[in-house]
ChimeraX commands (.cxc) that place a marker at each C-alpha (Angstrom):
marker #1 position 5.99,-20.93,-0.17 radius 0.5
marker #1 position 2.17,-22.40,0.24 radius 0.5
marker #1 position -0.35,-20.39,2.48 radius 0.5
marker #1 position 0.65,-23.26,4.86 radius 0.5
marker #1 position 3.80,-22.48,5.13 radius 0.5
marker #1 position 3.38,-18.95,5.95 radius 0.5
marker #1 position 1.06,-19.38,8.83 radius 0.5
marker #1 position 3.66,-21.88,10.40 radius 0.5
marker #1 position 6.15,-19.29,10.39 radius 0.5
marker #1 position 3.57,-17.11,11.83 radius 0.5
marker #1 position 2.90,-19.61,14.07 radius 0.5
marker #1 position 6.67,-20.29,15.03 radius 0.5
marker #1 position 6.65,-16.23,15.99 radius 0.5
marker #1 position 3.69,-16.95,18.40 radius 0.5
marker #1 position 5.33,-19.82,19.73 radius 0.5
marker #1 position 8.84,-18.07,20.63 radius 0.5
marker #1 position 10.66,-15.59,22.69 radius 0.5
marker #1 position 10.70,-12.85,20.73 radius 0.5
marker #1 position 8.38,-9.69,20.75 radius 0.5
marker #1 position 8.60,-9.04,16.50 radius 0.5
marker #1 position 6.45,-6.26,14.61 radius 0.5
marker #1 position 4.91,-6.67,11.51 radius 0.5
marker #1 position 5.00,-4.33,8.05 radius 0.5
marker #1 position 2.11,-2.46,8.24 radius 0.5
marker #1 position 1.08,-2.94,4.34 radius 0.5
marker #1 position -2.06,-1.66,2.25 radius 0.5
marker #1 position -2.24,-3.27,-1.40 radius 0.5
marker #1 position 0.13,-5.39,-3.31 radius 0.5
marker #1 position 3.52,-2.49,-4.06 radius 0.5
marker #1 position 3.48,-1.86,-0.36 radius 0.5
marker #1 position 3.82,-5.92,0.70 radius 0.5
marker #1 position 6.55,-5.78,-1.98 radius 0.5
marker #1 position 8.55,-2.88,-0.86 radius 0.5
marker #1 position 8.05,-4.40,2.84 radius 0.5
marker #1 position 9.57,-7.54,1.53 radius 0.5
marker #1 position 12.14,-5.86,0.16 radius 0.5
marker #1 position 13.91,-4.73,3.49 radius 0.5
marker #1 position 13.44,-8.03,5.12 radius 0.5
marker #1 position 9.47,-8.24,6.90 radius 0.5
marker #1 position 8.61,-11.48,6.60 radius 0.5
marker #1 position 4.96,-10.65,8.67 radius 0.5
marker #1 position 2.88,-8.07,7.40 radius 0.5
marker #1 position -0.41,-6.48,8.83 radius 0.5
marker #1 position -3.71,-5.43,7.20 radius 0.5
marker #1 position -5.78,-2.89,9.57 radius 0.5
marker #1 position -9.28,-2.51,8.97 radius 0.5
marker #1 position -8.67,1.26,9.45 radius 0.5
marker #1 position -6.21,0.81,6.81 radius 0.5
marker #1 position -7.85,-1.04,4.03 radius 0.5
marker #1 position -11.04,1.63,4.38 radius 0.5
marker #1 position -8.56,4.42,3.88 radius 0.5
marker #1 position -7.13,3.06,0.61 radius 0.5
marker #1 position -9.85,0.87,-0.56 radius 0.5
marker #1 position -12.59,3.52,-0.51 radius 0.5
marker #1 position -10.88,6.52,0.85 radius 0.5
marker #1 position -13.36,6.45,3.89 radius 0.5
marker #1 position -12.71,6.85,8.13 radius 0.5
marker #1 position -13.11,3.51,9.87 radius 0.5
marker #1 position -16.42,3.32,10.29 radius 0.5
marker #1 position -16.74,-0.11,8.86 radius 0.5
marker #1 position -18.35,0.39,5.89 radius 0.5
marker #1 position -16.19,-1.54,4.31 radius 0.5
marker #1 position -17.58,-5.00,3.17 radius 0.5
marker #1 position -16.03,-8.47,3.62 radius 0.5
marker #1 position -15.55,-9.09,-0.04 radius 0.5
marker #1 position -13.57,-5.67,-0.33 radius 0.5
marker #1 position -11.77,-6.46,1.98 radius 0.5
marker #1 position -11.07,-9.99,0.87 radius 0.5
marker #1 position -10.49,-9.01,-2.11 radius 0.5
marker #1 position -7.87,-6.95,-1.24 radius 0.5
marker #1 position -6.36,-9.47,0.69 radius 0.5
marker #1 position -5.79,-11.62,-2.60 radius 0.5
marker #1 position -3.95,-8.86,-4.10 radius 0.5
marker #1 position -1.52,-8.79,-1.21 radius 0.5
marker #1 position -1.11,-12.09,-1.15 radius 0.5
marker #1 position -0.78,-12.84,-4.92 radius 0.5
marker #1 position 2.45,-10.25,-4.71 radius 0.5
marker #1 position 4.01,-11.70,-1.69 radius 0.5
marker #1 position 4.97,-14.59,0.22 radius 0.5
marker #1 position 4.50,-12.25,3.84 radius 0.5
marker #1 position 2.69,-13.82,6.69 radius 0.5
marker #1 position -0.05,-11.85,6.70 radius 0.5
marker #1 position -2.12,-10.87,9.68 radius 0.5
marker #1 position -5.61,-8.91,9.26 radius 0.5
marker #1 position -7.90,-7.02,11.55 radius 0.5
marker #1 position -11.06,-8.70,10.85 radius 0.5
marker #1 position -13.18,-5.78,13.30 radius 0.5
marker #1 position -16.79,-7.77,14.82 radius 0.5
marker #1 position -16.26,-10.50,12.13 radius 0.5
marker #1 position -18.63,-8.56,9.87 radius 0.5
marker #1 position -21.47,-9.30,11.89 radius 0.5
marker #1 position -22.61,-12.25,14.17 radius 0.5
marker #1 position -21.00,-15.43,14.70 radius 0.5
marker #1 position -22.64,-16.86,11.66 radius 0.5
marker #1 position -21.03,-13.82,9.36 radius 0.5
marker #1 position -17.81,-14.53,11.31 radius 0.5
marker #1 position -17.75,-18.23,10.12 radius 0.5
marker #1 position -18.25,-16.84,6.68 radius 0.5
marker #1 position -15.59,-13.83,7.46 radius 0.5
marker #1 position -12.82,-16.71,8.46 radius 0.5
marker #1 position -13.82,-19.08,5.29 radius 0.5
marker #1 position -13.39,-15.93,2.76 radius 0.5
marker #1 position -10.10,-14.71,4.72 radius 0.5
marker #1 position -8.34,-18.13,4.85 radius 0.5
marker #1 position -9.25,-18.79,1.41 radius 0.5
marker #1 position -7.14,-15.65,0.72 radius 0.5
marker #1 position -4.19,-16.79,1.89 radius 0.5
marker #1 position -3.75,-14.63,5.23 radius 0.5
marker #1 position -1.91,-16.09,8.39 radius 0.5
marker #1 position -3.44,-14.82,11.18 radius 0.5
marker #1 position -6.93,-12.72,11.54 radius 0.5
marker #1 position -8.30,-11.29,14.94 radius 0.5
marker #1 position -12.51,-11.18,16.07 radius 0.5
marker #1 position -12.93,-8.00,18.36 radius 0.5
marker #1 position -15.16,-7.59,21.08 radius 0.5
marker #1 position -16.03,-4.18,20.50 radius 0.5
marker #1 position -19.41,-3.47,19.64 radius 0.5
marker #1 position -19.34,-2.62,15.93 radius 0.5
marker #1 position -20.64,-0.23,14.09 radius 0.5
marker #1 position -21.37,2.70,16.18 radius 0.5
marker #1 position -25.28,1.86,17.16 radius 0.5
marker #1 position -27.71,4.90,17.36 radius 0.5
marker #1 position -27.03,7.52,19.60 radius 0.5
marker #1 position -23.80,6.33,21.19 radius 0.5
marker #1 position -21.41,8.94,22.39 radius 0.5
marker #1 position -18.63,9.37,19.89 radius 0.5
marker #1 position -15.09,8.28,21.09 radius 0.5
marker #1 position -16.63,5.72,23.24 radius 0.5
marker #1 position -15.53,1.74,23.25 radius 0.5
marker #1 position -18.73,-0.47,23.64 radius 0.5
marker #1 position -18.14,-4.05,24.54 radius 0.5
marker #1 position -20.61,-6.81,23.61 radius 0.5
marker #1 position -21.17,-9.06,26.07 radius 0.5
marker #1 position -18.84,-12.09,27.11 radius 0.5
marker #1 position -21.52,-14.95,25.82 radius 0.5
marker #1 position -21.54,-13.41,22.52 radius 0.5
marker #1 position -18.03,-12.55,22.37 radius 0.5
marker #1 position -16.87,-16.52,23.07 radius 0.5
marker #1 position -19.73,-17.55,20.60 radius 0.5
marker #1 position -18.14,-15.64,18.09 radius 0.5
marker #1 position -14.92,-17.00,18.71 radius 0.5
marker #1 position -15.87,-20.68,19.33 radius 0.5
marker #1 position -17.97,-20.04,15.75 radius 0.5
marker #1 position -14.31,-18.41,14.15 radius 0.5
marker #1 position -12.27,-21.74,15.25 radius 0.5
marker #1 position -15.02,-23.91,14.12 radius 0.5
marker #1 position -15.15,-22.77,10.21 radius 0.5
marker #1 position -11.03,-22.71,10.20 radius 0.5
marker #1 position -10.20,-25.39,7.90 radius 0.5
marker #1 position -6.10,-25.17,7.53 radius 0.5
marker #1 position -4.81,-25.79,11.64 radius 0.5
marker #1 position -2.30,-23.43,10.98 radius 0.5
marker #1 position -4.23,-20.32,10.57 radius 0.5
marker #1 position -3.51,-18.36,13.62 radius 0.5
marker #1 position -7.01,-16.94,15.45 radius 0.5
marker #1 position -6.84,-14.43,17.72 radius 0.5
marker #1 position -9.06,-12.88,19.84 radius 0.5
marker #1 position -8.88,-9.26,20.22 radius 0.5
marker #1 position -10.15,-7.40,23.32 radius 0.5
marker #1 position -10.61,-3.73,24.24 radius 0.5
marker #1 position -11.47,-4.74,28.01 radius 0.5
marker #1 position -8.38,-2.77,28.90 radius 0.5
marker #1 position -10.09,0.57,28.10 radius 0.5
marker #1 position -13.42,-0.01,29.13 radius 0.5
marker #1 position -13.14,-2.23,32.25 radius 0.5
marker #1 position -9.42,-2.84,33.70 radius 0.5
marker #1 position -7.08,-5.45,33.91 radius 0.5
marker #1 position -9.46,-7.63,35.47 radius 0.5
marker #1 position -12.06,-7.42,33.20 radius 0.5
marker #1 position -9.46,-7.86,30.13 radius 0.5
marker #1 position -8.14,-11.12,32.60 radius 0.5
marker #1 position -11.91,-12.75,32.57 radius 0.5
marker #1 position -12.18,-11.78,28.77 radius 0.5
marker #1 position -8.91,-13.11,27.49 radius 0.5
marker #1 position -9.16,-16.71,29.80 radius 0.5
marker #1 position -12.83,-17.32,28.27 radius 0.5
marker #1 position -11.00,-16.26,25.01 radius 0.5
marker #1 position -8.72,-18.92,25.69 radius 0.5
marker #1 position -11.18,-21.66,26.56 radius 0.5
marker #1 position -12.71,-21.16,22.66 radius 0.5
marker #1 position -9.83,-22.57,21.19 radius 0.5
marker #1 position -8.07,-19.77,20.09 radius 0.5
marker #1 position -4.41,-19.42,19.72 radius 0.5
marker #1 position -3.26,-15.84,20.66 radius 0.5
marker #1 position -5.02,-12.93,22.54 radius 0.5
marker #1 position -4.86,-9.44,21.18 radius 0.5
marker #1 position -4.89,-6.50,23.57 radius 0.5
marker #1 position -5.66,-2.79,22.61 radius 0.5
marker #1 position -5.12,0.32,25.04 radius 0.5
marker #1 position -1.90,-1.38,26.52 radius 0.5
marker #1 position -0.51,1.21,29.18 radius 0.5
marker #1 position 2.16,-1.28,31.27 radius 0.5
marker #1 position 3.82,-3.94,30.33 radius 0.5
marker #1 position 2.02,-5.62,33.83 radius 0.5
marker #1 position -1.59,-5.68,31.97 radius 0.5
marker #1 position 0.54,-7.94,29.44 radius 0.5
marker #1 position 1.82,-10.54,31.69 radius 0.5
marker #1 position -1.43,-10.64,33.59 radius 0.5
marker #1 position -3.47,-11.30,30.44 radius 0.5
marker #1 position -0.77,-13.68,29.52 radius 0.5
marker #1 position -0.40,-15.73,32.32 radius 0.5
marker #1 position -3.96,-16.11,33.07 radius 0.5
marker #1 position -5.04,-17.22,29.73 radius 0.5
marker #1 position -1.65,-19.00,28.95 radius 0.5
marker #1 position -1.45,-17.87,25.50 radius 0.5
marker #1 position 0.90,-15.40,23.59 radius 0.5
marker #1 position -0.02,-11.82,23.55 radius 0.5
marker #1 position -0.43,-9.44,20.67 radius 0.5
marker #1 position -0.11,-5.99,21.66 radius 0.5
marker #1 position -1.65,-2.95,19.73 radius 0.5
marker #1 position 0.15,0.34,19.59 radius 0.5
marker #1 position 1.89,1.11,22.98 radius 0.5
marker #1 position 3.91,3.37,24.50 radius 0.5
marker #1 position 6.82,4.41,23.85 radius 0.5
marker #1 position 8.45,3.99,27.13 radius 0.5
marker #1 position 8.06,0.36,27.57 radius 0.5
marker #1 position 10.81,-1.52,26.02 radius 0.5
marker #1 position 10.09,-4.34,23.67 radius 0.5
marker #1 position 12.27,-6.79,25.32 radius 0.5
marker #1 position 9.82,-5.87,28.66 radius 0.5
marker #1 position 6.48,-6.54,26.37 radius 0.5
marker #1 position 8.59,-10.12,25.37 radius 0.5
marker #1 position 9.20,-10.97,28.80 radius 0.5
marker #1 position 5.90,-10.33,29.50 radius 0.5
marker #1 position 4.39,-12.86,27.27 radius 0.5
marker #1 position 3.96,-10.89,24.09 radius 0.5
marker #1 position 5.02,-11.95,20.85 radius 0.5
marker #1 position 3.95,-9.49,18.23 radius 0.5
marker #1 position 3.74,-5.53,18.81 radius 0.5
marker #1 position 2.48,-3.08,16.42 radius 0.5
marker #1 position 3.75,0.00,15.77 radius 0.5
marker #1 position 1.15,1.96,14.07 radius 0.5
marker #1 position 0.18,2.41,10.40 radius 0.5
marker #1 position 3.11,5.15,9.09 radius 0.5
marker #1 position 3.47,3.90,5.69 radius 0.5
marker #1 position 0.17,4.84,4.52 radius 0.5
marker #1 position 0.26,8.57,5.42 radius 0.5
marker #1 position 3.88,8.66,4.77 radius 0.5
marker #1 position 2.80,7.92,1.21 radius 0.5
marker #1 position -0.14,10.46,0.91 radius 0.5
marker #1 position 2.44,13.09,2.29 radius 0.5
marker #1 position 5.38,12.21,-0.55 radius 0.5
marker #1 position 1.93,11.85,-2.92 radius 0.5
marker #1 position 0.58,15.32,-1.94 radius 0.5
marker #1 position 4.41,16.80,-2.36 radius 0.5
marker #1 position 5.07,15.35,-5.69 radius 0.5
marker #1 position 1.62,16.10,-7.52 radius 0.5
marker #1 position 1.94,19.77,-5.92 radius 0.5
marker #1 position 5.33,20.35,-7.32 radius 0.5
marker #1 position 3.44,18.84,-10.72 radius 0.5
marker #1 position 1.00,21.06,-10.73 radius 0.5
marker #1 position 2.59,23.97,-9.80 radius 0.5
marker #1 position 4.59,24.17,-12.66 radius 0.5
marker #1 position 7.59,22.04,-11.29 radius 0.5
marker #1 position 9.92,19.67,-13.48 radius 0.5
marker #1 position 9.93,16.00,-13.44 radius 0.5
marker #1 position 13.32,16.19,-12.95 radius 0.5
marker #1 position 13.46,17.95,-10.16 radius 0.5
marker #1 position 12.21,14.76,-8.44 radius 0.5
marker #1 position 14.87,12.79,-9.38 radius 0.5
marker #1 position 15.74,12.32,-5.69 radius 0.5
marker #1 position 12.59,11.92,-4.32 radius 0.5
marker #1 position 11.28,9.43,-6.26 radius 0.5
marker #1 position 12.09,5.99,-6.56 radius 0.5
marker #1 position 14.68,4.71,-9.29 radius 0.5
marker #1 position 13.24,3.20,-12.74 radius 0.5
marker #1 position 15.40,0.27,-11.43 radius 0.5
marker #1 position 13.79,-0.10,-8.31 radius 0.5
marker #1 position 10.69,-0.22,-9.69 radius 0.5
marker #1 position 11.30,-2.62,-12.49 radius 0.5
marker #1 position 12.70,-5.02,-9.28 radius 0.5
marker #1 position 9.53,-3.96,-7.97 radius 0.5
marker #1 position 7.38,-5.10,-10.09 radius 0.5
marker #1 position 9.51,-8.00,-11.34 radius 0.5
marker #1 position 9.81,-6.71,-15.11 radius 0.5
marker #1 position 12.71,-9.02,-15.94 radius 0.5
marker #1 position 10.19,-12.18,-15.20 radius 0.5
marker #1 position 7.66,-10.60,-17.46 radius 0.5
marker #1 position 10.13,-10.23,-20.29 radius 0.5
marker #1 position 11.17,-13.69,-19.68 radius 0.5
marker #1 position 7.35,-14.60,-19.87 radius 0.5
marker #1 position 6.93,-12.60,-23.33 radius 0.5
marker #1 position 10.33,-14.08,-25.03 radius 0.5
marker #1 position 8.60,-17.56,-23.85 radius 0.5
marker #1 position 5.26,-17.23,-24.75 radius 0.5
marker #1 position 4.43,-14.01,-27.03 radius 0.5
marker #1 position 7.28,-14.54,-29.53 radius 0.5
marker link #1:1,2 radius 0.2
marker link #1:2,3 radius 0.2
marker link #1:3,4 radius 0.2
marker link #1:4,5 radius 0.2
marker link #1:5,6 radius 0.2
marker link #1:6,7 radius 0.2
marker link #1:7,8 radius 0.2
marker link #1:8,9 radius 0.2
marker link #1:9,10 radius 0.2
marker link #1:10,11 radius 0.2
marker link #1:11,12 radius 0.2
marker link #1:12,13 radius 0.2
marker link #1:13,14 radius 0.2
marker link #1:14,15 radius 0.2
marker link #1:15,16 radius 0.2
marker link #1:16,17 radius 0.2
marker link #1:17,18 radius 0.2
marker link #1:18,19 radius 0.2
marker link #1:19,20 radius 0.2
marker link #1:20,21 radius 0.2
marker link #1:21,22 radius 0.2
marker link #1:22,23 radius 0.2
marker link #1:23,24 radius 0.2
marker link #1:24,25 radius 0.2
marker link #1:25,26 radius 0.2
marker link #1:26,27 radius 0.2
marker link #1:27,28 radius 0.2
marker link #1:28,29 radius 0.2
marker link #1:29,30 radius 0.2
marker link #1:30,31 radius 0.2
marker link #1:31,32 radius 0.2
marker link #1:32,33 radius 0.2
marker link #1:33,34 radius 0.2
marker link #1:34,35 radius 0.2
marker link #1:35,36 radius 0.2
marker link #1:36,37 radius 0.2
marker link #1:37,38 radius 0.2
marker link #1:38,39 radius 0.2
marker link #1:39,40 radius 0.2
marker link #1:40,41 radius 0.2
marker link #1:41,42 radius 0.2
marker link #1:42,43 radius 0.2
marker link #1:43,44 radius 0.2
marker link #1:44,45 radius 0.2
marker link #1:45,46 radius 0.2
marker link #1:46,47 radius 0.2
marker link #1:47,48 radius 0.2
marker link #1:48,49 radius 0.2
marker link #1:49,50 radius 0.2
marker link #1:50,51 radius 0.2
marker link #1:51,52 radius 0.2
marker link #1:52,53 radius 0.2
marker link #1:53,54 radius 0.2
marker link #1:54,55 radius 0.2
marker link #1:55,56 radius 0.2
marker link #1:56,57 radius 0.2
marker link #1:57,58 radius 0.2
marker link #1:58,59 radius 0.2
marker link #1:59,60 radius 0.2
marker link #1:60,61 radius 0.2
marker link #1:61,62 radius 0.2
marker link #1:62,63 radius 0.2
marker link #1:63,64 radius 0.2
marker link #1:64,65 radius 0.2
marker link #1:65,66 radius 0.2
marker link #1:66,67 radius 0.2
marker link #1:67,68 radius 0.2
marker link #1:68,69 radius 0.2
marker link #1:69,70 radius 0.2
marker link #1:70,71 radius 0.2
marker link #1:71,72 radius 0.2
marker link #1:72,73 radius 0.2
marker link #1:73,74 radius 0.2
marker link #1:74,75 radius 0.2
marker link #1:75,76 radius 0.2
marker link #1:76,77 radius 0.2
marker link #1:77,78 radius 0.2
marker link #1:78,79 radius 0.2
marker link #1:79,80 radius 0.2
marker link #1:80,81 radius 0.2
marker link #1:81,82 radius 0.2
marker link #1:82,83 radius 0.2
marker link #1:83,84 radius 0.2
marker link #1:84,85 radius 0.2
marker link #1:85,86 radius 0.2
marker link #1:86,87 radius 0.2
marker link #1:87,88 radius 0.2
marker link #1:88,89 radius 0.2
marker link #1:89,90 radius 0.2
marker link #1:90,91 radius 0.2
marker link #1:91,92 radius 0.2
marker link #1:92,93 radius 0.2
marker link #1:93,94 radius 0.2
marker link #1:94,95 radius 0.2
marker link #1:95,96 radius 0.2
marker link #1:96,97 radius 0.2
marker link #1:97,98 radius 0.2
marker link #1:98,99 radius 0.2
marker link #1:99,100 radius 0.2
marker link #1:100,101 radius 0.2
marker link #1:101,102 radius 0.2
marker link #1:102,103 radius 0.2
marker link #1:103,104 radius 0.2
marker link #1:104,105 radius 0.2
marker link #1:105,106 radius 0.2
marker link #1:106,107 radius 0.2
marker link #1:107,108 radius 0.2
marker link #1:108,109 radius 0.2
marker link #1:109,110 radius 0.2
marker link #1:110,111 radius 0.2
marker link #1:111,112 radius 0.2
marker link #1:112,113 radius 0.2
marker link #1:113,114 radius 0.2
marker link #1:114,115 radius 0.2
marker link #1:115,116 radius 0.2
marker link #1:116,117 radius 0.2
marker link #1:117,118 radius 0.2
marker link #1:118,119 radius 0.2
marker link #1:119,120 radius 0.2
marker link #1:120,121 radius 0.2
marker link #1:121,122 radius 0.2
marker link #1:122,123 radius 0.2
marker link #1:123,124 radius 0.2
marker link #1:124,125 radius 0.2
marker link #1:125,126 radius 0.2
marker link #1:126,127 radius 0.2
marker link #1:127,128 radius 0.2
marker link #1:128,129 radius 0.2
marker link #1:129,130 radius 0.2
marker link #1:130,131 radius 0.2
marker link #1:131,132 radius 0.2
marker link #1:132,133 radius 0.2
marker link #1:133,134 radius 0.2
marker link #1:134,135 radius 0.2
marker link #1:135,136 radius 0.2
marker link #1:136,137 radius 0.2
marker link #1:137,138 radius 0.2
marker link #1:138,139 radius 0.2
marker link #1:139,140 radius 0.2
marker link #1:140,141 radius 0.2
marker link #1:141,142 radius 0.2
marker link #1:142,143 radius 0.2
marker link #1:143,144 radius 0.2
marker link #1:144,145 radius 0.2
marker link #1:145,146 radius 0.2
marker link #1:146,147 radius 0.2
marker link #1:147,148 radius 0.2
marker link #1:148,149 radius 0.2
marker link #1:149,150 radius 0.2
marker link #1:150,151 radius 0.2
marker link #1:151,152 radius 0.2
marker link #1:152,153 radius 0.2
marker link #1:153,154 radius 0.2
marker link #1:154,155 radius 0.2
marker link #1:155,156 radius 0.2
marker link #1:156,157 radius 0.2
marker link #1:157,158 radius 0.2
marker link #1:158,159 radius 0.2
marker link #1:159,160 radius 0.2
marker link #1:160,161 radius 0.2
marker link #1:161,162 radius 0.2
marker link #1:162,163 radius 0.2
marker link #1:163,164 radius 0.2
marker link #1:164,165 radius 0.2
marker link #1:165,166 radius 0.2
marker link #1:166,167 radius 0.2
marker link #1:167,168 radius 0.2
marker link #1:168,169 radius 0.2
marker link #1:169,170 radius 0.2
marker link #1:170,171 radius 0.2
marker link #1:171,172 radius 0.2
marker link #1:172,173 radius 0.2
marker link #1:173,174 radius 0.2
marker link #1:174,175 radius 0.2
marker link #1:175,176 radius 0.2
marker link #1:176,177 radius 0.2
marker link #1:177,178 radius 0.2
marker link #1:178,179 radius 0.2
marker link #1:179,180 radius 0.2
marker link #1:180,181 radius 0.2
marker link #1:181,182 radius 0.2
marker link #1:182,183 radius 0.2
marker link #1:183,184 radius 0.2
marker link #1:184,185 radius 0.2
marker link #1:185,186 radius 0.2
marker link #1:186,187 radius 0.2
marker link #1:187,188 radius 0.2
marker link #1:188,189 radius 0.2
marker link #1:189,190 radius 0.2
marker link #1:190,191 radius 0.2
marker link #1:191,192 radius 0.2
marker link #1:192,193 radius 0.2
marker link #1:193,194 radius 0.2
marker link #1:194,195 radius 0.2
marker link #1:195,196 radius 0.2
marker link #1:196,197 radius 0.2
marker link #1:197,198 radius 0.2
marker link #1:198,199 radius 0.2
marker link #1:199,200 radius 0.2
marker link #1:200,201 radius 0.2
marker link #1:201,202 radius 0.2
marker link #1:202,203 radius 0.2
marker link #1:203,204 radius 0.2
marker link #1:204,205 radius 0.2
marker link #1:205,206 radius 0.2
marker link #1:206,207 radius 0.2
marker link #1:207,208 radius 0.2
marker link #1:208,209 radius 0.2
marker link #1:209,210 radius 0.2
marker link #1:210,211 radius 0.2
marker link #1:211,212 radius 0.2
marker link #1:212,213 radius 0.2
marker link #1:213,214 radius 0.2
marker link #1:214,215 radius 0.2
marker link #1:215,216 radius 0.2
marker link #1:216,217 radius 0.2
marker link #1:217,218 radius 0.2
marker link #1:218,219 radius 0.2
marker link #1:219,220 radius 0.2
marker link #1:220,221 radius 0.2
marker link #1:221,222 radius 0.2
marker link #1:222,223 radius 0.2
marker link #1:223,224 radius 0.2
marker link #1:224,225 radius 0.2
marker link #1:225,226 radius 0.2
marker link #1:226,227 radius 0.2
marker link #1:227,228 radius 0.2
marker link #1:228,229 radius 0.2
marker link #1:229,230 radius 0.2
marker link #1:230,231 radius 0.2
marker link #1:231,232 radius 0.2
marker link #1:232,233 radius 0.2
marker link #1:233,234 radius 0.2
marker link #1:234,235 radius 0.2
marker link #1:235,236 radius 0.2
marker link #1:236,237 radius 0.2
marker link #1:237,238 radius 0.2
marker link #1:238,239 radius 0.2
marker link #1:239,240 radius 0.2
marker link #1:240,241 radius 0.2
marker link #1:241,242 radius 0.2
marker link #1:242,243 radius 0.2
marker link #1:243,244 radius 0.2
marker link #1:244,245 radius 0.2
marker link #1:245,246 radius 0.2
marker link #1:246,247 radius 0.2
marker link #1:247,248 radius 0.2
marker link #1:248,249 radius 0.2
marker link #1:249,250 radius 0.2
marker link #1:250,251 radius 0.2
marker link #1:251,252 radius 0.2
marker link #1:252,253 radius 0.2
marker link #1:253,254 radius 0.2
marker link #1:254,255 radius 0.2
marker link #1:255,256 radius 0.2
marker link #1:256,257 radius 0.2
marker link #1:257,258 radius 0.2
marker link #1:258,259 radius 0.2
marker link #1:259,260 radius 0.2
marker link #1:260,261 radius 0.2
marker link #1:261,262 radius 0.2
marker link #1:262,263 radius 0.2
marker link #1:263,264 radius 0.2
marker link #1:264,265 radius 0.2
marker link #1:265,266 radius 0.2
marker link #1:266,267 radius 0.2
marker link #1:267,268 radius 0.2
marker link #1:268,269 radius 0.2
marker link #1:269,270 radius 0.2
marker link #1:270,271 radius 0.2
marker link #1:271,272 radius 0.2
marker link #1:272,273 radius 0.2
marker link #1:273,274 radius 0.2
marker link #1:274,275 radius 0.2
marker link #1:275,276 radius 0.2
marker link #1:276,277 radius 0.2
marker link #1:277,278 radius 0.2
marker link #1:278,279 radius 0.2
marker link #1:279,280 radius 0.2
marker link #1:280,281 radius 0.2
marker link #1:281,282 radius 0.2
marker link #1:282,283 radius 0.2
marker link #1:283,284 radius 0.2
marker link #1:284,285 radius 0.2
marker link #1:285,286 radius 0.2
marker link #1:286,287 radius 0.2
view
């Protein structure tokens, strides 16, 4: 399956019925073991990526090129759709042009530009959302469409208008969103599945919705408008936590055997990592 081909399955999501949720997936295994169980969209966070790429808080000090970089490895292991969080665009609309021409060379589906002022300036109150301001927000965006070169990449522009100025403001943000030629808005600090719809039918695009609660059904956030919900980022501390247990039983003087049920199989793994293609390849080539 080209690149092509996974963003018009992406694409076929956003242009649906359907409210889906994508594997939330951090390197290579993980988009494997996703595939595995049947995702066929996965999701990079930029939270995510600075956890396991440098073991840092998202902060964004990660760099583009880390991050594209481990993009590639994800995508060289899977055929997922793959959507990324590409924060402020790594700067101004000039770094986002550049942020959209490394990404889309990397094979991802979908990315999203934020509105969020990013990083934390000089004496700003921590746990606050900043917003930049509407002009630079759409020239960001307008800048983001511009350098796409494949149509089918998916561009979305992300908003945190929600949290920082209401419905309405989110409304006036998503429909000059809308107006740069992007394809999908994506909302964060979703309380009702009313601040979907309204976004959605005054912009007249699908919806993306970050995490949400609980409460509200998914087939209320579909009939609202939205097409893709995320769930949150489990897998990643869900693997620290069976890490943590494992190397503590290790080192506390527990047997490897012990683990037999907590661990994956040696078959799994070999299916994992495709070891019957790479014996294949060294009967081929190496002998």
């Amino acid at each position: 399956m080209s690149y092509t081909e996974q963003r018009k399955r992406l694409r076929a999501v956003f242009g649906g019925t359907k409210c889906l949720s994508p594997a939330s997936v951090y390197d290579a295994l993980s988009a494997r073991v996703a595939e595995s169980v049947g995702y066929e969209i996965g999701m990079l966070a930029g939270s995510v990526a600075s956890n396991t790429t440098l073991a840092v808080p998202d902060l964004i000090v990660l760099t583009l090129t880390e991050f594209a970089d481990q993009v590639r490895r994800i995508m060289r292991a899977s055929r997922l759709s793959l959507i990324v969080d590409a924060d402020h665009g790594y700067g101004n609309a000039l770094n986002v042009m550049r942020t959209v021409e490394e990404l889309e060379h990397a094979g991802i589906s979908a990315l999203s530009i934020e509105d969020t002022a990013l990083p934390t300036r000089f004496g700003q109150a921590e746990g606050t959302d900043e917003l930049i301001s509407l002009e630079e927000t759409t020239g960001k965006l307008r800048a983001a469409v511009a350098a796409r070169r494949d149509p089918s990449l998916v561009i979305l522009g992300r908003t945190a208008a929600l949290k920082v100025e209401g419905t309405q403001g989110a409304v006036k943000r998503a429909k000059a969103f809308a107006a740069c030629g992007v394809d999908a808005i994506f909302l964060v600090g979703v309380e009702a599945a009313d601040q979907v719809r309204a976004v959605h039918d005054a912009a007249k695009l699908p919806v993306m919705v970050g995490s949400a609660p609980a409460s509200i059904r998914r087939e209320d956030f579909a009939a609202a408008g939205a097409r893709v919900l995320l769930q949150g980022h489990q897998p990643l501390p869900a693997a620290v936590k069976a890490l943590k247990e494992v190397y503590a039983h290790l080192y506390n003087g527990g047997a490897p055997a012990d683990l037999k049920d907590r661990i994956a199989s040696a078959k799994e793994m070999d299916a994992l990592v495709r070891s019957e293609t790479y014996k294949k390849w060294q009967k081929d080539y190496l002998q």
